[in-house]
C-alpha positions in Angstrom: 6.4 -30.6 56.8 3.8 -31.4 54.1 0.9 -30.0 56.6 3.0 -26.5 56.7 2.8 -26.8 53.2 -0.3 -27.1 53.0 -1.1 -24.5 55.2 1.1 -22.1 53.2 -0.5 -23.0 50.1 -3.9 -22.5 51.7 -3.6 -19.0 52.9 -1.8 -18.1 49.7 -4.6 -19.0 47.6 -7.0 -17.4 49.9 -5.1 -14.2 50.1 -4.3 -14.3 46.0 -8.4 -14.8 45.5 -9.0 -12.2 48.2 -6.9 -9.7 46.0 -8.9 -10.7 42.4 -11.7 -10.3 43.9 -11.4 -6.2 45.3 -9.2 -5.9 41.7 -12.7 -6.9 40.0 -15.0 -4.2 41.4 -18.3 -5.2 38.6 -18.5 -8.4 41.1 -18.5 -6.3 43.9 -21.3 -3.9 41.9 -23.6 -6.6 41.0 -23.6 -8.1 44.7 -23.7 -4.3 46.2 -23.0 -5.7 49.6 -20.4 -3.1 50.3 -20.8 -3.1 54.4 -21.5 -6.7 54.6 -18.2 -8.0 52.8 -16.7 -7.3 55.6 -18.2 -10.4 57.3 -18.2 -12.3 54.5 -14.5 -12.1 52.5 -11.2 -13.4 54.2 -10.3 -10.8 56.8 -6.2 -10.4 56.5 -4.6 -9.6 59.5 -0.9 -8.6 60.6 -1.1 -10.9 64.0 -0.7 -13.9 65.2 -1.2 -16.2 68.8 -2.0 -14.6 72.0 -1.9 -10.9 70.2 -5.2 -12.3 68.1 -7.0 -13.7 71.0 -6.6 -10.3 72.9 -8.1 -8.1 70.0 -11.9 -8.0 70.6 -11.9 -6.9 66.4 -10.7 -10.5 65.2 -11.2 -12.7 68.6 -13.3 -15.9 68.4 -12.6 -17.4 71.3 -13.3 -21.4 71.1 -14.8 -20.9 67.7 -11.8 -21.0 65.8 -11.3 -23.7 63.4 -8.5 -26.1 63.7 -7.3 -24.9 60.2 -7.6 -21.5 61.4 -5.5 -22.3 64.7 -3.1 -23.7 62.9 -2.7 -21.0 60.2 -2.7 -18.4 63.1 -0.6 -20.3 65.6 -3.6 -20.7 67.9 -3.4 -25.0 68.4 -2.7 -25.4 72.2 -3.5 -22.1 73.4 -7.4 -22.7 73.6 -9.7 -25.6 74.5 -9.3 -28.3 71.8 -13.3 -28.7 71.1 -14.5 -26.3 68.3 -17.5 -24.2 69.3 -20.0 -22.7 67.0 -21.0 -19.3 67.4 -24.7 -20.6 68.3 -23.0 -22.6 71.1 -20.9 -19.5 72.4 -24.1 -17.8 73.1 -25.8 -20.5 74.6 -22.7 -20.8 77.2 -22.9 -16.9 77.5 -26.6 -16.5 78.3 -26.5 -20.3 80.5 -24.1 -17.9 82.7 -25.7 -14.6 82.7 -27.7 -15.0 85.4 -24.9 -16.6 87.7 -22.6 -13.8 86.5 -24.6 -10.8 87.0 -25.4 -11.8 90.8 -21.8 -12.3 91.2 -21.0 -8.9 89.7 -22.6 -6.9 91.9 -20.8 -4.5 94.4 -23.2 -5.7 97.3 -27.0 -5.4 97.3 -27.1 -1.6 96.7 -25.8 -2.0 93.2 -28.4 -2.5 90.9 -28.9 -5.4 88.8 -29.2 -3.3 85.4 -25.6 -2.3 86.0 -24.4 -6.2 87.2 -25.7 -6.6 83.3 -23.4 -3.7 82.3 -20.7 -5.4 83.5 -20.9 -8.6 82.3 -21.8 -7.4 78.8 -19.2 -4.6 78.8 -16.4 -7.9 79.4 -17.7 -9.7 76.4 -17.0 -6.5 74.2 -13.9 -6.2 75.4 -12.7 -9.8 74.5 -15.1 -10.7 71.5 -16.5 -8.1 69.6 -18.6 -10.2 67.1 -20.2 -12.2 70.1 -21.0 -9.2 72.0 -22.9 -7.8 69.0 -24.5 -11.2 68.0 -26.2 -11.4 71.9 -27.0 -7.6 71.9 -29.1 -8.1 68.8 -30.7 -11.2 69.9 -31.9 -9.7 72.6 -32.1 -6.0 71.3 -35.3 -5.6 74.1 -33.7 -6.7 76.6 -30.5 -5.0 76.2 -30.7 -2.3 74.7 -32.1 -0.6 77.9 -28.5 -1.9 79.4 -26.0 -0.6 76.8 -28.1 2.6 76.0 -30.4 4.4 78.2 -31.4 4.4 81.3 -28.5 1.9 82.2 -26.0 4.1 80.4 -26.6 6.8 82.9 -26.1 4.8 85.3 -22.5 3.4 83.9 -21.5 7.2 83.3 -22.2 8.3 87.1 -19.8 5.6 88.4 -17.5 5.3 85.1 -14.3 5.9 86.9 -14.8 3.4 89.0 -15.9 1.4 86.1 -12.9 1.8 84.0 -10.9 -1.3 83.1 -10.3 -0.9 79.4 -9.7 1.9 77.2 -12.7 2.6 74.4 -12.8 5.7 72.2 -10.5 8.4 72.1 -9.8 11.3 74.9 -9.3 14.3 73.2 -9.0 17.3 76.1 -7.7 20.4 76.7 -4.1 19.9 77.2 -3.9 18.6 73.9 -3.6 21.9 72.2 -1.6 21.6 69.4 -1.8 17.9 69.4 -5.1 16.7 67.9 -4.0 16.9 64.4 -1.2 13.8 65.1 -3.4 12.6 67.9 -5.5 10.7 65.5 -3.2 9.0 63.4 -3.0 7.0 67.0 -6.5 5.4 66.2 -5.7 2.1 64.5 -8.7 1.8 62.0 -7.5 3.4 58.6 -11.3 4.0 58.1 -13.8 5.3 60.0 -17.6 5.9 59.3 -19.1 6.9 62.3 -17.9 9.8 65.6 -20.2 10.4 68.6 -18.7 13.0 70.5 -19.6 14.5 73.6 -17.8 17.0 75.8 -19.5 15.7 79.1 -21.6 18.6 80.3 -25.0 17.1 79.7 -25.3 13.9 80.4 -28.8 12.4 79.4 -30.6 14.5 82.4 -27.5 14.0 84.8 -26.2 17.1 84.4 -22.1 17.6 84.0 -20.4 14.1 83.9 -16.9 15.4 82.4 -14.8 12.9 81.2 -17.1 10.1 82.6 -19.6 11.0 79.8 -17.6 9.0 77.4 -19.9 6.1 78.1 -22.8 7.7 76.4 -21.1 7.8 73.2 -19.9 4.3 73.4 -23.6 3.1 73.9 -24.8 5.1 71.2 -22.8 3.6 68.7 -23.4 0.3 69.9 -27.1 0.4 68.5 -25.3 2.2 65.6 -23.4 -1.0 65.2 -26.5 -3.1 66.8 -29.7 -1.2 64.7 -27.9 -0.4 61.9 -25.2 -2.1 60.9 -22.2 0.2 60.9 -19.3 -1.8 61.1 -17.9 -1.9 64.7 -14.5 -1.4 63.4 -15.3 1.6 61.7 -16.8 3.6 64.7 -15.2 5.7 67.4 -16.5 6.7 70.5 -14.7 10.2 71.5 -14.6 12.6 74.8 -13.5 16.0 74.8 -12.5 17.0 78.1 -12.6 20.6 78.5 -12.5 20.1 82.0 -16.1 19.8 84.7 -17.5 22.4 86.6 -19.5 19.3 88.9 -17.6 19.9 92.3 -17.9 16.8 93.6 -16.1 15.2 90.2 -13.2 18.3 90.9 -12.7 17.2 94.9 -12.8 13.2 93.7 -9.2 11.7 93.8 -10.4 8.2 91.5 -11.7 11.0 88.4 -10.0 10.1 85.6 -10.6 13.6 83.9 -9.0 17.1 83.8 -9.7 18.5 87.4 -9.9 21.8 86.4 -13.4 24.6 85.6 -14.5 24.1 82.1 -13.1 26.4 79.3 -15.6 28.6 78.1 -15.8 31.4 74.8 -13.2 31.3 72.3 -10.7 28.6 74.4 -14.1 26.3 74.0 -14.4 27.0 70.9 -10.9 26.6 69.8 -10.5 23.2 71.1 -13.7 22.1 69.6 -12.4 23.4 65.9 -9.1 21.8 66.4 -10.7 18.3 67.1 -13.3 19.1 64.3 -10.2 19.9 61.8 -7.7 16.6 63.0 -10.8 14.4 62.6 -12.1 15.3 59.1 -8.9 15.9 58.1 -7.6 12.2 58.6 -11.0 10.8 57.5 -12.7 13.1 55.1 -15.9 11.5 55.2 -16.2 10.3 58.5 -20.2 11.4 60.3 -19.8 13.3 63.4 -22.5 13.4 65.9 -22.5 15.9 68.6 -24.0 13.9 71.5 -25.3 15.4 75.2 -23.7 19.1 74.9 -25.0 21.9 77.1 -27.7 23.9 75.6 -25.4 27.2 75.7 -22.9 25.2 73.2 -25.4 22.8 71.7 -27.1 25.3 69.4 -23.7 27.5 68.4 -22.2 24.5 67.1 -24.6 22.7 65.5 -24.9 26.2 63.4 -20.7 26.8 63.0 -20.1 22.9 61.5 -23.6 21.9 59.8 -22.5 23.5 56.5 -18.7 22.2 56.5 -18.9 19.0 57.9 -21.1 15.6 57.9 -22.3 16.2 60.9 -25.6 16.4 63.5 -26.9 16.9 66.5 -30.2 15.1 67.3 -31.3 16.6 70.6 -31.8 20.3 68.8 -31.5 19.8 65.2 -34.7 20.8 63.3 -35.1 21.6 60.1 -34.6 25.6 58.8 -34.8 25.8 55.0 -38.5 25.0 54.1 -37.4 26.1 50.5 -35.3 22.1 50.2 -38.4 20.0 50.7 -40.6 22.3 47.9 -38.0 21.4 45.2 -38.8 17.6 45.8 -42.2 18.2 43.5 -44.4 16.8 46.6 -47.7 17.8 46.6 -48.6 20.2 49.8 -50.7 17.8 51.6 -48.2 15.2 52.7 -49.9 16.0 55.9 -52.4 14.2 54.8 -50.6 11.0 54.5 -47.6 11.2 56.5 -46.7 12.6 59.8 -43.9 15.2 59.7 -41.0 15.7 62.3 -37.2 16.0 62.5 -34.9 13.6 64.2 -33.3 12.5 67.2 -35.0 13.7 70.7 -37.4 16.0 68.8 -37.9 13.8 65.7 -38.9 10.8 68.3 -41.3 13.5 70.4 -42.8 14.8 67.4 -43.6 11.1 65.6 -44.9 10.5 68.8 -47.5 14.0 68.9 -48.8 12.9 65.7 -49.1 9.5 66.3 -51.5 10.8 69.8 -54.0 12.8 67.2 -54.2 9.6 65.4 -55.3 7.7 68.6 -57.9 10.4 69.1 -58.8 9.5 66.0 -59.0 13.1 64.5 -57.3 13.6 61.0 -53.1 14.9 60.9 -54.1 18.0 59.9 -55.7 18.5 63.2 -52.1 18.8 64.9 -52.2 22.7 64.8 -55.1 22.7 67.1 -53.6 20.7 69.8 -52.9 22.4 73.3 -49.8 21.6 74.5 -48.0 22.3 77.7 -44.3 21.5 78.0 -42.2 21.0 80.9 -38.9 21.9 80.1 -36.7 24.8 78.2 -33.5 23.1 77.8 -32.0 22.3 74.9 -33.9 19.1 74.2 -37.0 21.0 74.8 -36.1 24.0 72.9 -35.6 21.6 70.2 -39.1 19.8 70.6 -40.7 22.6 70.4 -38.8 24.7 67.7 -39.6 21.2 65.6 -43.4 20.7 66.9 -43.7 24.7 66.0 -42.4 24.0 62.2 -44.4 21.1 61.4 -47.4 23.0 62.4 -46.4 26.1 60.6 -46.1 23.5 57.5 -49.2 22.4 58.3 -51.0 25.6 58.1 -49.5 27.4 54.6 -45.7 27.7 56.3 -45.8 31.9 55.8 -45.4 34.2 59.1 -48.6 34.0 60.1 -48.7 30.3 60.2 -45.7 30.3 62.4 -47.2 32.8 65.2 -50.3 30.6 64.9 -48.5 27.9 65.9 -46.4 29.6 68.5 -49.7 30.4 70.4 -50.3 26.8 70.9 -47.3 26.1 73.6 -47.4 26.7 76.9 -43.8 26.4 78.6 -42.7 26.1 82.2 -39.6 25.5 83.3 -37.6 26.1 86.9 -39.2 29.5 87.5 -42.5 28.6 86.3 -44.8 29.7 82.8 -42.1 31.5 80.8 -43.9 34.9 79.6 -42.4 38.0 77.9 -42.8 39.5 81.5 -39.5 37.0 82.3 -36.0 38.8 83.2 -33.0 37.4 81.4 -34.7 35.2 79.2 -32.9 32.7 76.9 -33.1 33.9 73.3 -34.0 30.6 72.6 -37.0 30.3 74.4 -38.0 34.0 73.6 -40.5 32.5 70.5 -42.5 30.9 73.3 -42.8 33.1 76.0 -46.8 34.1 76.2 -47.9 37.6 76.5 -48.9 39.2 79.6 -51.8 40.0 78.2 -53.0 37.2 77.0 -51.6 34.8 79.9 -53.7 37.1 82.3 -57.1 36.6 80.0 -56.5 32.6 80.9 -56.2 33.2 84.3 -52.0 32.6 84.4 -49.5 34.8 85.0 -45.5 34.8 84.9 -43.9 32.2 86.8 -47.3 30.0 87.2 -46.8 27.0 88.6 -46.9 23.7 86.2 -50.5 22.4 87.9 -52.1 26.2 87.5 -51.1 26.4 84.1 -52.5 22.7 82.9 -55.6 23.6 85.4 -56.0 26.7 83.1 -55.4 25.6 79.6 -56.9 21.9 80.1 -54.2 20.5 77.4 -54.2 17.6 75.0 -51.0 17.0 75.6 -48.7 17.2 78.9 -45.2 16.7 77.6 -42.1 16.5 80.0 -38.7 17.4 78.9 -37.6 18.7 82.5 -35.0 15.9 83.7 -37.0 16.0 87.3 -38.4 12.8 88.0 -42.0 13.3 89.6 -42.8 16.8 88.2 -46.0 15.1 87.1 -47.4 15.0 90.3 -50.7 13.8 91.8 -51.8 17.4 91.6 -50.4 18.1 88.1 -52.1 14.6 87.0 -55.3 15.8 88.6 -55.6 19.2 86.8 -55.0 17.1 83.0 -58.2 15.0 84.4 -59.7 18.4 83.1 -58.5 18.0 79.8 -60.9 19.3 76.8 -59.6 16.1 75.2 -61.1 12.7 74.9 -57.7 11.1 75.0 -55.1 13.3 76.6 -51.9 12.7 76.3 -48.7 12.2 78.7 -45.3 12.6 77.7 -42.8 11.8 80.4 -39.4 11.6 78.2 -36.9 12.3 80.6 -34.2 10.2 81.2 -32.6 8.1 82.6 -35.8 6.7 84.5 -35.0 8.1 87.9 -35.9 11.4 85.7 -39.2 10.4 84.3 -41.9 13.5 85.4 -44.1 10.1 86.1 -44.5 6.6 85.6 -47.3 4.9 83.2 -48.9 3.4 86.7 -49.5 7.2 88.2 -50.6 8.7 85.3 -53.4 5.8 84.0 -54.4 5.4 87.6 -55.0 9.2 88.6 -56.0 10.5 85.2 -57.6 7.4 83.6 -57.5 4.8 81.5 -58.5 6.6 78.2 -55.0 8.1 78.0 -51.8 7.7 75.7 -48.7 7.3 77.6 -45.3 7.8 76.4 -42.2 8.0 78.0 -38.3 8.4 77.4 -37.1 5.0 79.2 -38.6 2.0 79.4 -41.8 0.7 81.6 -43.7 -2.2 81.1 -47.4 -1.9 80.0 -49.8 -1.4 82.9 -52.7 -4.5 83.6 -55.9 -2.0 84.0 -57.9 -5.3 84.6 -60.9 -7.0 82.5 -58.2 -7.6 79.7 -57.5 -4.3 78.8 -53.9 -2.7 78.8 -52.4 0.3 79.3 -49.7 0.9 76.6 -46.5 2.6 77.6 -44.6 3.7 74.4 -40.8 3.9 74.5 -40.1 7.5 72.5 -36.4 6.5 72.2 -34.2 8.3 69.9 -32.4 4.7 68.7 -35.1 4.5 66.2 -34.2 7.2 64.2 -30.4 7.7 64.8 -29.3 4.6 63.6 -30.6 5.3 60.4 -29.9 8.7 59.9 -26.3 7.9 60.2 -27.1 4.7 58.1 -28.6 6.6 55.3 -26.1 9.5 55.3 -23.3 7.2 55.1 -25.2 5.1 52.1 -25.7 8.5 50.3 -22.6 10.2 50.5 -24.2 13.4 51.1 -21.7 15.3 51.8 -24.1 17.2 54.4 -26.8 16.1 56.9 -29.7 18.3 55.4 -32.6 18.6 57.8 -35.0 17.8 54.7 -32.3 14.4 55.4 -33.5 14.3 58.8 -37.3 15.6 58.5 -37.8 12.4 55.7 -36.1 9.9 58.4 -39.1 11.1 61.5 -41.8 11.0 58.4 -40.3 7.7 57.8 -41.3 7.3 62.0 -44.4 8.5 62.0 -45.7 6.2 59.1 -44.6 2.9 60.5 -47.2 2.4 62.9 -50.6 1.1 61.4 -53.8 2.5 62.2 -54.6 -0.6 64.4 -52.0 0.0 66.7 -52.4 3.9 66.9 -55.9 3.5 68.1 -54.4 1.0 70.9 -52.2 3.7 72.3 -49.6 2.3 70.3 -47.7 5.1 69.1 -43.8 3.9 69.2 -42.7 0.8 67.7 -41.4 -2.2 70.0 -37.5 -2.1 69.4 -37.4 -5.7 68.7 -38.3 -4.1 65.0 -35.2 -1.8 65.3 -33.0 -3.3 62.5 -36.5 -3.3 60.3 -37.4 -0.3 61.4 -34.2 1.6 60.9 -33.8 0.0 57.2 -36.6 1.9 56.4 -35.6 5.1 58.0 -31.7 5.1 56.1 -33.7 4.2 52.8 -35.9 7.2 53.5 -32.8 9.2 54.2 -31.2 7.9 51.2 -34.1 8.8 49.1 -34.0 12.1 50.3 -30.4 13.2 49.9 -31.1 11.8 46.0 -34.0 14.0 45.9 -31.9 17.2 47.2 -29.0 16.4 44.8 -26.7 16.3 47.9 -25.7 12.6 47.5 -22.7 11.5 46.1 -22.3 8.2 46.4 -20.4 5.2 48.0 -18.1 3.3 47.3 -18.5 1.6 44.0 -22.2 3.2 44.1 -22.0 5.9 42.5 -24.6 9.3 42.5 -25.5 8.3 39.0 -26.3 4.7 39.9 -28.3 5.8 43.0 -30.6 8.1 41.2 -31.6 5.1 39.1 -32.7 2.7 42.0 -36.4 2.6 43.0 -37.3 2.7 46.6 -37.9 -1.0 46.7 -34.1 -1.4 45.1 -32.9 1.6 47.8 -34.5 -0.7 50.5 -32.4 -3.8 48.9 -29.1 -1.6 49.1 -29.6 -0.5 52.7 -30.6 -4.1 53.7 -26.9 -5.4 51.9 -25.1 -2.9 53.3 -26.0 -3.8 56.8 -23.0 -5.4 58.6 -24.1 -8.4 60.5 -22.1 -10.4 63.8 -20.5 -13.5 61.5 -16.8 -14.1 62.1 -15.0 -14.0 59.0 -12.5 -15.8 57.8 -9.2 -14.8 59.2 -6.0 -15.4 56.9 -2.7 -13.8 58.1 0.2 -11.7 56.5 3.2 -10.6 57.7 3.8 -7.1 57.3 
């Protein structure tokens, strides 16, 4: 009787110190580890027994303390030897290999997706452990949870499905969305990804099954930058699939039914955008994978309401925002600009080749470049590479049809030129002119190797989602380059989709190249000790912290000055030694460094823009007095990390 006592005592006290200490918000001010309390204060919770031990949020498996077993009815139910976390993992990864051969569905399933598996079981029985082994092993893994495995998991997610993640929001819920989202049990939520399915990394339409892209992506959220996992929400909108073979499969778990297009589209996508803001006014949305018909209209119809982004075709519009920051005009000179996501990564990654040809930034206007690709990913590459050299160049009309002149686009149907019927507006700005595609020997609709045979670029960049478009032939014509270092940019993904792999192009072109691509390769041996680089341009090194800075702001937009200062932030990272390696992209074992940097640079830049407002006890007027080393502090606190807390229950 005394031990109940005890108990009862002890969980009062820790609950009664629990509530001084969020009554007495200067202590929480002077720490300013908002995020990170989380992990770090008693966690009260409303369950008890087997209910806590299935809920991946407050799970610890064998890790739980006696006191904590007995305070939460746990003795008896688990192993009696107490585990650390440290031995957890150990036990984990002593098993991974075992596992993932077990795992697979006979020897045509890949072992990537084995992986999948086994790590998608751990998240859905112990959140904190999952997260503590993902950012361990960030390299590793991060290639499993995110892309190229991702795609992988999406194509075969039906077959996948065990337990449900995220939210299904579709178009049979009419009406409903608005209540629909009081069934999500997290009273607060900081981060959406949402995708509607139809453009699944370069896999085309996925419908419902695309809900796995969203999941992944805010796993590195979680994993690079700290958002608390139970403040995140993975969210499909099924407005049905126009991929036949998803519409004649009895195991598809989504609407069987065309996709709603126009102003049924739309509605459902307002509706969802109303319910989600409306429950959790400050909630970040991030439109994730949409078709290029939808992916521009949107971004356009929500950016000025709503916290929200798209970072496969956002680029920045208002050139006006970053003059008001008092910079001088030739931050060219010193930093590399870009703009987020897919494009910010591609861009950060065009500077960072005129570096390794060691010419001067300000040279980037006078780079040849040839781009494979008009979809909305490489619309938004090149609407972004087109700005930055427009910047570059005195940012007046002139400047920009200077720089348009510098892109040479092929897609399906071959060189895109004014001569092209039905063209899509938003690949009208780069379509050459007869004229002067005839003077240089092209033509509409010339094929990809006749138009680099033509142009000799410095830069071959693929956007096109068809693995091998970089073929012998193609890689043959670059050899003709007028560069001394050209450059290869094969960014598809997932890796099936690469236009080429590092091996082709250093082997056929040469070894003085830079090679980049979307998904990961491993370096290539070119003998005597020297080594072909192979740059991951991944867009989890700027996401995270865009969505890290925005929330650490409270902007209550996501400016593109916002996102232009988080690619800068990119672009700067890499030191001049590695640039002249062929090291262009960061190695993500840097990620939660790397993306500290990129939300301070964010954070910086909403201050600047007078947009940010604050969070929680950290108020606009308080931010506006931090330096940047004291905005790098405040990021680094506020970056949740994987420690079980404390858990103390109360009865409702």
């Amino acid at each position: 009787m005394s031990n109940v006592s005890n108990q009862i005592r002890a969980s009062s006290s820790l609950i009664k110190r629990f509530k001084q200490r969020m009554t007495n918000p200067a202590a929480l001010v002077q720490s300013r580890s908002f995020t990170t309390l989380e992990g770090h204060r008693p966690t009260i919770v409303h369950k008890r027994s087997l209910d806590i031990l299935h809920d991946p949020w407050f799970n610890k498996g064998t890790a739980f303390s006696m006191t904590e077993r007995d305070r939460l009815d746990l003795r008896g139910l688990l192993p009696p030897n107490v585990m650390s976390s440290e031995q957890q993992i150990q036990r984990f990864m002593a098993d991974l290999k075992r596992l993932q051969v077990q795992a697979r569905d006979g020897p045509s399933d890949p072992n990537a997706l084995a992986k999948w598996r086994i790590l998608n079981r751990l998240h859905d029985r112990n959140e904190t452990m999952y997260f503590k082994v993902l950012i361990a092993n960030i390299e590793e893994y991060a290639p499993i949870v995110y892309t190229p495995t991702v795609g992988l998991a999406c194509q075969n997610y039906s077959g996948l499905f065990r337990r449900p993640r995220g939210m299904y929001f579709s178009a049979e819920d009419r009406g409903e969305m608005m209540s629909m989202v009081y069934n999500w049990p997290a009273e607060q939520v900081d981060m959406i990804v949402v995708t509607d399915g139809s453009r699944i990394l370069g896999l085309g339409d996925l419908g419902v099954q695309g809900i796995g892209i969203t999941i992944g992506k805010l796993d590195l959220y979680v994993a690079a930058a700290g958002i608390n996992p139970q403040r995140v929400l993975p969210v499909m909108i099924d407005v049905g699939t126009n991929n036949e073979k998803l519409l004649k499969d009895p195991l598809y778990l989504g609407l069987q039914e065309h996709r709603l297009d126009g102003d049924e589209y739309i509605a459902v996508i307002d509706e969802f955008m109303e319910a989600v803001f409306t429950r959790w006014p400050h909630v970040i949305v991030q439109f994730e994978d949409f078709q290029s018909k939808w992916a521009f209209k949107l971004l356009q119809r929500y950016r000025n309401a709503y916290r929200m982004f798209n970072d496969d075709v956002q680029v920045y519009g208002n050139l006006e925002v970053r003059n008001r920051s008092n910079r001088k005009s030739k931050r060219f000179d010193e930093r590399h600009t870009c703009k987020k996501g897919t494009a910010g990564v591609a861009i950060a990654g065009l500077l960072g080749a005129v570096r390794a040809q060691g010419r001067p930034m300000i040279d980037f206007p006078k780079q040849k470049i040839v781009v494979a690709g008009a979809g909305s990913a490489g619309i938004g590459v090149l609407n972004a590479a087109r700005k930055t050299m427009a910047r570059m160049l005195g940012n007046n009309e002139s400047a920009f049809e200077s720089a348009g002149r510098q892109f040479w686009v092929v897609d399906a149907k071959g060189l895109i030129t004014e001569q092209r019927e039905n063209i899509d507006p938003q690949a009208l700005p780069f379509a050459r002119k007869v004229k002067e595609a005839s003077h240089q020997g092209l033509w509409e609709g010339a094929s990809l190797a006749e138009v680099v045979r033509e142009v000799k670029p410095d830069v071959l960049l693929g956007l096109s989602a068809v693995g091998g478009l970089f073929s012998k032939e193609v890689l043959e014509a670059l050899k003709g380059s007028t560069s001394t270092r050209p450059a290869i940019f094969a960014m598809s993904n997932p890796t099936k989709n690469a236009e080429c792999t590092p091996e082709e192009a250093f082997s056929i072109v040469g070894d003085n190249i830079i090679f980049a691509s979307g998904s990961p390769f491993k370096d290539v041996d070119l003998g005597n000790g020297h080594i072909g680089h192979c740059n991951q341009g991944n867009n989890m090194y700027l996401f995270p912290g865009i969505g890290l800075g925005t929330l650490l702001s409270g902007s209550r937009i996501i400016s593109d000055g916002m996102l232009q200062a988080a690619a800068e932030c990119l672009a700067a990272y890499m030191t001049e030694e590695e640039v002249l390696k062929g090291i262009i992209y960061p190695s993500t074992s840097r990620i939660r460094d790397i993306t500290k940097e990129v939300a301070a640079a964010v954070v910086k830049e909403a201050i600047e823009e007078d947009l940010a407002e604050g969070y929680r006890e950290m108020d606009a007027r308080e931010l506006r007095k931090l330096s940047q080393e004291e905005i790098e502090e405040y990021v680094k606190n506020n970056m949740w990390s994987p420690d079980y807390p404390t858990l103390v229950y109360k009865k409702d």
